[in-house]
OpenMM code with the backbone's topology and positions (N, CA, C; nanometers):
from openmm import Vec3, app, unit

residues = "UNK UNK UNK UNK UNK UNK UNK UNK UNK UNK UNK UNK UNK UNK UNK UNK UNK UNK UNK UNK UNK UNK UNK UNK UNK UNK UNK UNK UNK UNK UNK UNK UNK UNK UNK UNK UNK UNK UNK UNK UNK UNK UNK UNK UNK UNK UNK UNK UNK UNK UNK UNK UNK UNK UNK UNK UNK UNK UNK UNK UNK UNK UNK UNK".split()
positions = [
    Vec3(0.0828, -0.1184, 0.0000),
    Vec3(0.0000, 0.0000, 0.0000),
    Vec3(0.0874, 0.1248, 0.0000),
    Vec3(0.0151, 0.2675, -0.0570),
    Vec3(0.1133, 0.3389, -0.0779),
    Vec3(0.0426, 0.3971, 0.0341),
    Vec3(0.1381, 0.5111, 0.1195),
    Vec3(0.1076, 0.5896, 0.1813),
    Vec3(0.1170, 0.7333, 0.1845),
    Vec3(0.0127, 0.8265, 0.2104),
    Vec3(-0.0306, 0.9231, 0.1722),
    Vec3(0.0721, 1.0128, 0.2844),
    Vec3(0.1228, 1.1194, 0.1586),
    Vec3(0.2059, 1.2140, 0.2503),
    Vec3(0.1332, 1.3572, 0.2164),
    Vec3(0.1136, 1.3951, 0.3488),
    Vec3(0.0532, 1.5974, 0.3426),
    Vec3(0.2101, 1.6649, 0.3645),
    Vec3(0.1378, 1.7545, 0.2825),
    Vec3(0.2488, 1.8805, 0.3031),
    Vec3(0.1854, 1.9908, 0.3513),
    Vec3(0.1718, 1.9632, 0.5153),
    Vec3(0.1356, 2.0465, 0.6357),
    Vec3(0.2804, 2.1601, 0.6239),
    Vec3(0.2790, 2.2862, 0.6611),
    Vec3(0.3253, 2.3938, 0.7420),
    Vec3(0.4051, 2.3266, 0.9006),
    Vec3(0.4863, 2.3437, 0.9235),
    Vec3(0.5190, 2.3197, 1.0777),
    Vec3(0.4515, 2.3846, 1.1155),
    Vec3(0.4475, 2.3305, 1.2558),
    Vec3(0.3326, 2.3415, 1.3328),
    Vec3(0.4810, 2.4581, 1.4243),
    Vec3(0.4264, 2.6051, 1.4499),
    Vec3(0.4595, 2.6688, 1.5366),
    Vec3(0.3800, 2.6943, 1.6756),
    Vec3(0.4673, 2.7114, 1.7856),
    Vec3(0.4913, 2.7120, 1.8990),
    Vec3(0.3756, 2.8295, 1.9703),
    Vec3(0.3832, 2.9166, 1.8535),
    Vec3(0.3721, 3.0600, 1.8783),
    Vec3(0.2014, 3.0678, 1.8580),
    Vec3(0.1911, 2.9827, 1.7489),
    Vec3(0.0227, 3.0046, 1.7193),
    Vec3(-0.0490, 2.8638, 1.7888),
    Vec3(0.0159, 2.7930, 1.8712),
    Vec3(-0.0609, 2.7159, 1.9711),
    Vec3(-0.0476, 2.7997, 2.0551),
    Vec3(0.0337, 2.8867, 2.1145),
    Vec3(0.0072, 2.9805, 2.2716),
    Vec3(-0.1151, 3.0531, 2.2610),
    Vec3(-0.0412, 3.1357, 2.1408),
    Vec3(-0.1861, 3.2640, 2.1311),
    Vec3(-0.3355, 3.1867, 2.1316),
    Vec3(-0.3616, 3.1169, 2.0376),
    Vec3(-0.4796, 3.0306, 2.0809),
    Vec3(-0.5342, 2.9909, 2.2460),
    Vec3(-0.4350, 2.9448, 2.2735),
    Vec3(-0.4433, 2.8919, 2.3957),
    Vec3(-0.4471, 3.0255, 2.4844),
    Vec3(-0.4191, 3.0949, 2.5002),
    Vec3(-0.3886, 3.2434, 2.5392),
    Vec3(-0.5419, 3.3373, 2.5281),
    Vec3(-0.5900, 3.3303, 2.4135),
    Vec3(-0.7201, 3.3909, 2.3398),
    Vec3(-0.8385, 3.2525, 2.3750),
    Vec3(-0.8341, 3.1523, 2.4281),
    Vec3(-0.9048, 3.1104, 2.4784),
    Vec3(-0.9511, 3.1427, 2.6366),
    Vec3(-0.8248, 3.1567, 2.7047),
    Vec3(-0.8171, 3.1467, 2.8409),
    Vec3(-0.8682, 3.2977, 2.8842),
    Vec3(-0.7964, 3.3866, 2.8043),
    Vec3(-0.8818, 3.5521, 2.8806),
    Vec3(-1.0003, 3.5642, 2.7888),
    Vec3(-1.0635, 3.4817, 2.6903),
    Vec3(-1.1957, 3.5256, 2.6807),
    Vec3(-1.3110, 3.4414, 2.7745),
    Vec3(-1.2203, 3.3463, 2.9021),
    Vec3(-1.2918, 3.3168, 2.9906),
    Vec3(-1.2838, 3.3751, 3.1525),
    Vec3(-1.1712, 3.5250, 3.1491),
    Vec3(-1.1459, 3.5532, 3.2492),
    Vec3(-1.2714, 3.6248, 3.3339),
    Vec3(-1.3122, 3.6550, 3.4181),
    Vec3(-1.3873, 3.7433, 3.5186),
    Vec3(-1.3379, 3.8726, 3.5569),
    Vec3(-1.3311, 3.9411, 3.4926),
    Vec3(-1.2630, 4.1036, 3.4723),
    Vec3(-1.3052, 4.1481, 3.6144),
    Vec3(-1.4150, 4.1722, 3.6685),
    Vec3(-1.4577, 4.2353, 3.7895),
    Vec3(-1.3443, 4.1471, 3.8928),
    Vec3(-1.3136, 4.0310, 3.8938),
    Vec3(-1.2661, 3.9370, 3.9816),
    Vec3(-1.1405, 3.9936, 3.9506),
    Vec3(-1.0810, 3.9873, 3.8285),
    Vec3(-0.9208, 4.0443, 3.7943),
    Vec3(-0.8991, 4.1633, 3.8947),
    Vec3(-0.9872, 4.2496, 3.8376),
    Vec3(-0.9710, 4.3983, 3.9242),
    Vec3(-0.9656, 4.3813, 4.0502),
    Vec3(-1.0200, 4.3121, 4.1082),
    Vec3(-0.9663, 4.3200, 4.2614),
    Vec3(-0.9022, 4.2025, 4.3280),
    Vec3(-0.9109, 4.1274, 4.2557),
    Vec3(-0.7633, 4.0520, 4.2870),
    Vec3(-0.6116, 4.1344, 4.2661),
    Vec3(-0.6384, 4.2403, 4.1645),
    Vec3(-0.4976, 4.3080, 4.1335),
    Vec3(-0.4946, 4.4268, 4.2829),
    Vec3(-0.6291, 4.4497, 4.2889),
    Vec3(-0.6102, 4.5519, 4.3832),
    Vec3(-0.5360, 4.4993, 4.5409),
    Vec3(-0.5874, 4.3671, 4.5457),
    Vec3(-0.5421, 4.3244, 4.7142),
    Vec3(-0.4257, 4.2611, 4.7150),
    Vec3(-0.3712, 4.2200, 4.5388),
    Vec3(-0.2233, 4.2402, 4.5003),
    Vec3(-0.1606, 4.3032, 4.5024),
    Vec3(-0.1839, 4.4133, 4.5002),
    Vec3(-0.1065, 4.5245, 4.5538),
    Vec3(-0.1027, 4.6017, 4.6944),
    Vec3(-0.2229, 4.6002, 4.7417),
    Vec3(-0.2348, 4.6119, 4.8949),
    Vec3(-0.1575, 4.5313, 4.9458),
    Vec3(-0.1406, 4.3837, 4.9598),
    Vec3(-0.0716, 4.3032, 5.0376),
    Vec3(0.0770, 4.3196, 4.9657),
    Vec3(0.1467, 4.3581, 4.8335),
    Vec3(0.2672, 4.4008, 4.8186),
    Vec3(0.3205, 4.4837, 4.9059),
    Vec3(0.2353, 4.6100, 4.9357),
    Vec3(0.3067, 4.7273, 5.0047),
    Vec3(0.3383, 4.6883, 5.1194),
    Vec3(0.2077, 4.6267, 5.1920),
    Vec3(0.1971, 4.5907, 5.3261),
    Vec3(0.3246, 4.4999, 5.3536),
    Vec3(0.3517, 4.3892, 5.2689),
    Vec3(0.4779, 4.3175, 5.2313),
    Vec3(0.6124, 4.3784, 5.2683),
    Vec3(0.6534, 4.5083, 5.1413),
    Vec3(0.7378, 4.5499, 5.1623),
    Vec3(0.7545, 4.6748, 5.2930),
    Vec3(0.6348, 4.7203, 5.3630),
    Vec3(0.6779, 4.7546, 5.4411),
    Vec3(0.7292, 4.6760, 5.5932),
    Vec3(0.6736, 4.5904, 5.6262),
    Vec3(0.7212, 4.5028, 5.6564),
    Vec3(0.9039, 4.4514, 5.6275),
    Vec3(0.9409, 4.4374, 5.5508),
    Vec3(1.0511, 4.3801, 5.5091),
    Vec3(1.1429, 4.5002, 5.4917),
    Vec3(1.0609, 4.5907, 5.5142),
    Vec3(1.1911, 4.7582, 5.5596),
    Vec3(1.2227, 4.7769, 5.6931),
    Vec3(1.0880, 4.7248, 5.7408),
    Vec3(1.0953, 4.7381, 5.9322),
    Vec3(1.2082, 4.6601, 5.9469),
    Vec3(1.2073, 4.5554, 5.9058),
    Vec3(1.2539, 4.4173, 5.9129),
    Vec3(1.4349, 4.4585, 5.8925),
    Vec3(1.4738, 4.4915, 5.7722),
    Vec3(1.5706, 4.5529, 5.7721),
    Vec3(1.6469, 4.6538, 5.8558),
    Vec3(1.5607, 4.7574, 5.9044),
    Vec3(1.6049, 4.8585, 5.9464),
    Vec3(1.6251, 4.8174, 6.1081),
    Vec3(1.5000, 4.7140, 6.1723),
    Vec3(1.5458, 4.6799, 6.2522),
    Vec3(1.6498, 4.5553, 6.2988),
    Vec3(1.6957, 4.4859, 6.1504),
    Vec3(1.8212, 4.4526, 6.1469),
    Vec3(1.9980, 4.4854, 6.1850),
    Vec3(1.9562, 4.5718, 6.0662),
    Vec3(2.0708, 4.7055, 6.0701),
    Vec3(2.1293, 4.7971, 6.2063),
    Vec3(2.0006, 4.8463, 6.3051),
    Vec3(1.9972, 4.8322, 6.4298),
    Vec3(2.0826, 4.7976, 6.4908),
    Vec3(2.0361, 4.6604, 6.5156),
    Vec3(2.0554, 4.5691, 6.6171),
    Vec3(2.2158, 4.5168, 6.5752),
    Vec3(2.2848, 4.5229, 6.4486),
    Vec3(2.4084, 4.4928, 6.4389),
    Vec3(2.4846, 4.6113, 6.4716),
    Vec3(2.4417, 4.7426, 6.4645),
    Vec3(2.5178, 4.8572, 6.5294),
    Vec3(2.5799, 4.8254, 6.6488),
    Vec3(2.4828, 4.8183, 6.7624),
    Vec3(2.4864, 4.8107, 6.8711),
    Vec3(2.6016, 4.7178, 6.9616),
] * unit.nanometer
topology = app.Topology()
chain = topology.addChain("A")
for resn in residues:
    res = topology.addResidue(resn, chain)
    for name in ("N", "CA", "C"):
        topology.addAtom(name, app.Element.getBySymbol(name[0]), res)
């Protein structure tokens, strides 16, 4: 039997993401995004202030 050969395009990397990509945020919850980013960033600051205290009362304490 003979067997049938296609002459497909390689298959790129780039146009399975975007697909995959353009599937996934046309199922996102935008209202949910927005404040998930917001208490992402609230708990960043809160984070880094923290981790300045943290430092400074490092720095401190090796003076001494």
């Amino acid at each position: 039997m003979s067997e049938l050969k296609h002459n497909h395009p390689p298959q790129d990397g780039t146009s399975n993401m975007l697909l995959t990509a353009s599937i996934l945020f046309a199922n996102i919850d935008y209202s949910g995004l927005t404040d998930y980013a917001v208490k992402a960033i609230v708990g960043g600051a809160i984070w880094m202030a923290f981790k300045v205290c943290a430092e400074y009362i490092s720095e401190k304490l090796k003076k001494k």
